[in-house]
C-alpha positions in Angstrom: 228.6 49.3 -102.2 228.4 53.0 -103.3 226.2 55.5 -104.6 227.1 56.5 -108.5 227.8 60.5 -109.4 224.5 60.2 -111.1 223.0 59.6 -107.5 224.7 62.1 -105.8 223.9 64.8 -108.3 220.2 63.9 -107.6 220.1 64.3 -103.9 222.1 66.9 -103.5 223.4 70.2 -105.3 221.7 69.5 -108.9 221.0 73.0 -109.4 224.2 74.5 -108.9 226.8 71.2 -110.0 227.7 71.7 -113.5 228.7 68.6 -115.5 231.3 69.8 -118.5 232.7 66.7 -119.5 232.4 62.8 -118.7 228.6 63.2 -118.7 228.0 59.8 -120.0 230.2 58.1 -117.5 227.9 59.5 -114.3 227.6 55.8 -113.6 231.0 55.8 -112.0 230.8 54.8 -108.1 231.7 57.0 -105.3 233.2 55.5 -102.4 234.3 59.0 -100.9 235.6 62.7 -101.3 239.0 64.3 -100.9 240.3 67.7 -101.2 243.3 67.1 -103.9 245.1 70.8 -103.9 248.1 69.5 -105.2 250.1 66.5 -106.7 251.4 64.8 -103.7 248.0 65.1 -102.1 246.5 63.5 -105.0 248.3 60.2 -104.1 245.9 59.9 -100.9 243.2 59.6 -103.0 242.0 56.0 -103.7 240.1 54.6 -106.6 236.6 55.6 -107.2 236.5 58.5 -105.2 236.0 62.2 -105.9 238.3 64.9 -106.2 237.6 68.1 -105.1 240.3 71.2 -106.3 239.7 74.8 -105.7 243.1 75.7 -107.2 244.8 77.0 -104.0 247.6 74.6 -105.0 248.0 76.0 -108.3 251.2 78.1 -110.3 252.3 78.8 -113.4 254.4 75.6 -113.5 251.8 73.6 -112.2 248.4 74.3 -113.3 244.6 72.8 -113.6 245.2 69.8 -116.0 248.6 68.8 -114.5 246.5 68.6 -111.5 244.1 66.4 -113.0 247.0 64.5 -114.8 248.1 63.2 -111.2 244.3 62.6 -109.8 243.6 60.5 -112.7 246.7 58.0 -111.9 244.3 57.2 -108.8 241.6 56.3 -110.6 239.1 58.8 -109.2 234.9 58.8 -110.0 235.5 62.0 -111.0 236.7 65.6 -110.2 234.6 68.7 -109.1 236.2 72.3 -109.6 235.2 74.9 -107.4 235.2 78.1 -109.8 235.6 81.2 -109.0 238.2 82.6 -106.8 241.6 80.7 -107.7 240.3 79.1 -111.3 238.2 81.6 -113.2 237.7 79.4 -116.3 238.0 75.9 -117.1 240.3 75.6 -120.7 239.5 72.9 -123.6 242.5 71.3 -123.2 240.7 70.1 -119.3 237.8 69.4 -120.6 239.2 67.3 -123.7 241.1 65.4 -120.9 238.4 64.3 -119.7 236.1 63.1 -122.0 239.0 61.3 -123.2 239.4 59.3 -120.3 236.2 58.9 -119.2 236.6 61.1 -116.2 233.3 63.5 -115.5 234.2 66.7 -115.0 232.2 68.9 -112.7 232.2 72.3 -111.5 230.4 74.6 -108.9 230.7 78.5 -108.1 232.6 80.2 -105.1 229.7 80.7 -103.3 229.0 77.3 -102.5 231.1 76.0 -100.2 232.7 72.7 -101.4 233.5 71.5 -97.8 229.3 71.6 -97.5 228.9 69.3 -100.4 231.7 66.8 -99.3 229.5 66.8 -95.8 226.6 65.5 -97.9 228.1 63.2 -100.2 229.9 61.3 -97.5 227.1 61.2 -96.0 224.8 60.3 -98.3 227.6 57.3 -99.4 227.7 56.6 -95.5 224.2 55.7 -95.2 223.3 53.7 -98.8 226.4 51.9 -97.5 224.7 51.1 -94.4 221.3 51.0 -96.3 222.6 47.9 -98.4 223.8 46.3 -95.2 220.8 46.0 -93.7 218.6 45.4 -97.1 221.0 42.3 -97.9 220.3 40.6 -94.3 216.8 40.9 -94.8 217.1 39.0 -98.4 219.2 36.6 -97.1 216.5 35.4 -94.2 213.7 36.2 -97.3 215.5 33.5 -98.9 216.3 30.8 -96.1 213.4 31.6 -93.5 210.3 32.5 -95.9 208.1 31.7 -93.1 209.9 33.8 -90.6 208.4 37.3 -91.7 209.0 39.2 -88.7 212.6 38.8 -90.2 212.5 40.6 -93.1 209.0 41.8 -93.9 209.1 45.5 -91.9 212.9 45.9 -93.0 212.4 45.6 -96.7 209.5 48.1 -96.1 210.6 50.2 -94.4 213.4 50.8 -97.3 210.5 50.7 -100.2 210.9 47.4 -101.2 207.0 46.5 -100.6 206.0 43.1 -99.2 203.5 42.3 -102.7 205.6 44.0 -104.9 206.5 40.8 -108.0 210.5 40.1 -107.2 212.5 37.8 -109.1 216.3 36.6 -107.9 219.2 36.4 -110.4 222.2 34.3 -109.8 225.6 35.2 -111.0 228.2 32.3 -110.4 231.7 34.2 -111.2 234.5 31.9 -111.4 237.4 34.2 -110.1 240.4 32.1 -111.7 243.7 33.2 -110.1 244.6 35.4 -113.1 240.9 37.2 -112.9 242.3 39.7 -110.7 238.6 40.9 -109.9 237.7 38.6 -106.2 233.7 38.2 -106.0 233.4 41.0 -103.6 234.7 44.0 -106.2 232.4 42.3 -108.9 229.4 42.5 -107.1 230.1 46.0 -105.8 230.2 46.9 -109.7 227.5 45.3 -110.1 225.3 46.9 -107.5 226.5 50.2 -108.5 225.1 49.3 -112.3 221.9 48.3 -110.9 221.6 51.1 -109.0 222.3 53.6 -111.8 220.0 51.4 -114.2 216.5 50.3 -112.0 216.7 51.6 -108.3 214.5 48.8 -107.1 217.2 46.6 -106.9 219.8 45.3 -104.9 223.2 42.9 -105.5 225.4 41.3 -103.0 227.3 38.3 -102.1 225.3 34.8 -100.8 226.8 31.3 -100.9 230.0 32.1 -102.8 227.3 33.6 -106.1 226.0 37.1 -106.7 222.8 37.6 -106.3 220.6 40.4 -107.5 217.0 40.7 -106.2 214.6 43.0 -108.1 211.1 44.2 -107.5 208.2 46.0 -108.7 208.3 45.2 -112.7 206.6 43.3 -115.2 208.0 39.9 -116.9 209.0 42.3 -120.1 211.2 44.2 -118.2 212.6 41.9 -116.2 214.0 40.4 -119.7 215.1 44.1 -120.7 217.1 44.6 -117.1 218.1 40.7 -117.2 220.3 41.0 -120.7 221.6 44.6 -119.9 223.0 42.8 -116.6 224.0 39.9 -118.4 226.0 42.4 -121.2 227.6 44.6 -118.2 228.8 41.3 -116.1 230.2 40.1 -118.9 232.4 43.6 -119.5 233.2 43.4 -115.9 234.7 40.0 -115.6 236.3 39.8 -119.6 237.1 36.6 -120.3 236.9 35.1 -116.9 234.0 32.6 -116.6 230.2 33.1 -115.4 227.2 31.4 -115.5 223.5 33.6 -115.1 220.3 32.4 -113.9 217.3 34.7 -113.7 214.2 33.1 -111.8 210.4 33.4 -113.0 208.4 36.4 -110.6 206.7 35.7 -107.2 203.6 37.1 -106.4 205.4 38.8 -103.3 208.3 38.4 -101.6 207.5 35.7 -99.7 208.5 33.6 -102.6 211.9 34.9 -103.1 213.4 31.4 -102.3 211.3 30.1 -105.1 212.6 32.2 -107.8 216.3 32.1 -105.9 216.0 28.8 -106.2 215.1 27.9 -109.9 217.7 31.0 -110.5 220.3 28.2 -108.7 219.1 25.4 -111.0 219.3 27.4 -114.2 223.1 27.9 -113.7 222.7 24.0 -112.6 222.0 23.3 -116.4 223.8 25.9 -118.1 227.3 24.7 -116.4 226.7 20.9 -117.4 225.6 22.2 -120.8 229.2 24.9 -120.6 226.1 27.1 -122.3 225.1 30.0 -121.1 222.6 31.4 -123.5 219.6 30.2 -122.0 219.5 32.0 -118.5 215.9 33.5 -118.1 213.5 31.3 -116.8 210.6 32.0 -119.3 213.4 30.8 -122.2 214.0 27.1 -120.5 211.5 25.4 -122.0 210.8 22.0 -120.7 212.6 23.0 -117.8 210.5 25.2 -116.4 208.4 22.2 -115.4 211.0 20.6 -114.5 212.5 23.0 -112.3 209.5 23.0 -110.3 210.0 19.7 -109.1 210.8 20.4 -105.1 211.1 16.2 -104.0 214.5 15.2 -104.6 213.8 11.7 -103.7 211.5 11.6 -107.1 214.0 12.6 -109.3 216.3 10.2 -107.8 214.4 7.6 -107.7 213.4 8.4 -112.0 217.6 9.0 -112.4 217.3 5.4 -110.9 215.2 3.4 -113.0 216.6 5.5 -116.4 219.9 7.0 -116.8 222.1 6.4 -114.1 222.2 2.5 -115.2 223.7 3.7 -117.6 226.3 6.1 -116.2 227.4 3.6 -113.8 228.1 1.1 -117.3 230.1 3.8 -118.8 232.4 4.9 -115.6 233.0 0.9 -115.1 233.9 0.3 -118.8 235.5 3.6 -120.3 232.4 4.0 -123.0 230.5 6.5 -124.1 227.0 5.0 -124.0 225.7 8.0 -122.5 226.9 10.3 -125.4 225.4 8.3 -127.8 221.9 8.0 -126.1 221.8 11.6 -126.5 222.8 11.9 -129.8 220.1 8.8 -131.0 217.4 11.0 -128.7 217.8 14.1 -130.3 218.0 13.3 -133.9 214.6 11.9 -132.9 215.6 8.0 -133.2 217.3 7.8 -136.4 220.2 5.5 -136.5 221.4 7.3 -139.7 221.8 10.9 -138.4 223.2 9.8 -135.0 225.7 7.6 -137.4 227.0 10.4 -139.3 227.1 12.9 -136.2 229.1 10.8 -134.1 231.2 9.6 -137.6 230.1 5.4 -136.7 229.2 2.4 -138.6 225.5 2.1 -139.4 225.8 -1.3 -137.3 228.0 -0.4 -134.8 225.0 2.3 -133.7 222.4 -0.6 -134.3 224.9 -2.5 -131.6 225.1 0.6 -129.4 221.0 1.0 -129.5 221.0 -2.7 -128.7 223.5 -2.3 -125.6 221.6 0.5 -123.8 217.9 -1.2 -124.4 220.1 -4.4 -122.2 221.6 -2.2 -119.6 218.5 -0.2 -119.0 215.7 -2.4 -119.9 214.0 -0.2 -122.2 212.8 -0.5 -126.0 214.2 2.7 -127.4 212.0 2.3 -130.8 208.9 3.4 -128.8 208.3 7.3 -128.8 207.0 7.3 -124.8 210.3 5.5 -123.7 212.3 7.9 -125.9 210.4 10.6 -124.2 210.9 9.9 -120.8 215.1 9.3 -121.4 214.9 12.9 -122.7 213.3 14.3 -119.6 216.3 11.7 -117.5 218.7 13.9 -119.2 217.0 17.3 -118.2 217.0 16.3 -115.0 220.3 14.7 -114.8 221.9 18.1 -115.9 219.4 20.0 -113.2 220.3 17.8 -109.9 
């Protein structure tokens, strides 16, 4: 997971880095720094890391934007020009390369010695690398061993991430198909590198086949703000590849991570049965935020029991669709004649239908406390 140009800029060198083109696209990750003096040594290079040129490699039949030409096949995070000495003057015809790729474009006098800044970039990428390392582990036992502090309380400290700060998880199940070409690993790095360009106290990274992103220290408003911006960019990163979203509800500290990890997990629960994904924020779900908060499996069981699943096993035995129905009949709020014409059936084959489930589940669906509790049966049926 690395650091973006923006970062970079911001630790180190700001004052005398000059951005000239691309300065929209600081965003990009940097994973490291090579010298690229020429156009075979810019096939070293590898994607999302920065070039650094100070024309010693130049001609007059190969100049600055033929140069740039052959770094751009790599994919770099951007290229920085040492001016002064071998390239006097950057030309339009760079800088329009640039902003037409998407490519920032930065350059710093003669004076300052470029192998100084790649010192400090590598080593600034070298130790958020190690930095995310560490701050993921200590999530990770946040989330299975809340009641083990000593196991993550001083380490998320120490890296500003406050014990009583509010934190809320976010779950990103990405369904990398075959075709995706993007494995879950290269999403979540893209994903931390948005985060960290976006809200710095935040971090992403890999946990039980998901992505999860923890955040801390904000308000329910912009959690909400952050939550749909991430939704947007996962979306661009993945294209048309499937993923489902969950964003838990805020702790009081970060003891309760699990909690909000948790209904985070159940959220995608819903939205997969549903194939739905616009309800992904816990404050949004409704009737499922009681729900959700339901921790003794053996209860909803035991309710699936005595409700639904009667019903289920009727419909797996026999090849009907008794479930469909139900839900149809419940959510045009009992009325035979709307559930008729959505599901394009008989006035009396429905009345039959109604009939069937009351026998198979033992329930008179004409009173507005049975209907009731079948609509929370098929809440929790898609949740568990």
């Amino acid at each position: 997971m690395s650091l973006t140009l923006a970062n970079l800029l911001d630790k180190t060198y700001s004052h005398t880095i000059k951005v000239i083109a691309g300065e929209e696209y600081l965003s990009n990750p940097v994973s490291w720094a090579h010298f690229s003096e020429s156009a075979d040594a810019a096939t070293f290079l590898f994607r999302n890391e920065i070039a650094f040129i100070t024309g010693i490699g130049l001609s007059e039949d190969f100049g600055l934007i033929d140069l740039m030409k052959e770094i751009y096949k790599a994919g770099p995070s951007g290229i920085l020009v040492n001016t002064g000495k071998y390239i006097s003057k950057i030309d339009e015809e760079c800088i329009d390369f640039c902003n037409e790729h998407k490519l920032p474009l930065l350059t710093v006098p003669w004076n300052v010695h470029l192998s100084l800044i790649m010192k400090d970039f590598c080593f600034l990428i070298t130790k958020a690398e190690q930095r995310n390392t560490t701050l993921a582990s200590a999530f990770k036992n946040a989330i299975h061993f809340p009641n083990q502090e000593e196991l993550f309380i001083i380490t998320l400290s120490q890296y500003g991430f406050n014990s009583e700060y509010s934190y809320s998880a976010t779950v990103i199940k990405y369904m990398a198909g075959k075709k995706a070409g993007l494995d879950i690993d290269t999403v979540t790095e893209k994903i931390q590198n948005y985060m960290a360009f976006i809200f710095p106290n935040a971090l992403a990274f890999s946990f039980e086949d998901n992505i999860v992103v923890i955040m801390g220290n904000l308000d329910s408003d912009t959690l909400r703000d952050i939550a749909y911006k991430l939704k947007k960019k996962t979306q661009e990163i993945v294209g048309k590849s499937t993923f489902y979203m969950g964003v838990g509800r805020l702790t009081k500290s970060i003891r309760c991570i699990y909690k909000s990890y948790k209904q985070a997990k159940q959220i995608i629960a819903v939205s997969e049965k549903r194939k739905n994904n616009d309800y992904f924020i816990y404050y949004d779900m409704g009737l499922y935020r009681l729900l959700i908060g339901i921790e003794d499996n053996e209860i909803i069981k035991d309710f699936l029991d005595h409700t639904l699943l009667p019903l289920k096993k009727y419909d797996d035995e026999n090849s009907s669709t008794l479930m469909e129905f139900l839900y149809s009949f419940l959510s045009h709020n009992g009325s035979v004649k709307e559930t008729s014409e959505e599901l394009y059936i008989h006035r009396n084959t429905a009345i039959y239908k109604i009939h069937k489930i009351e026998e198979i589940i033992g329930m008179d669906l004409s009173l507005l406390e049975i209907r009731t509790q079948l609509i929370l049966a098929y809440a929790l049926f898609e949740m568990y």
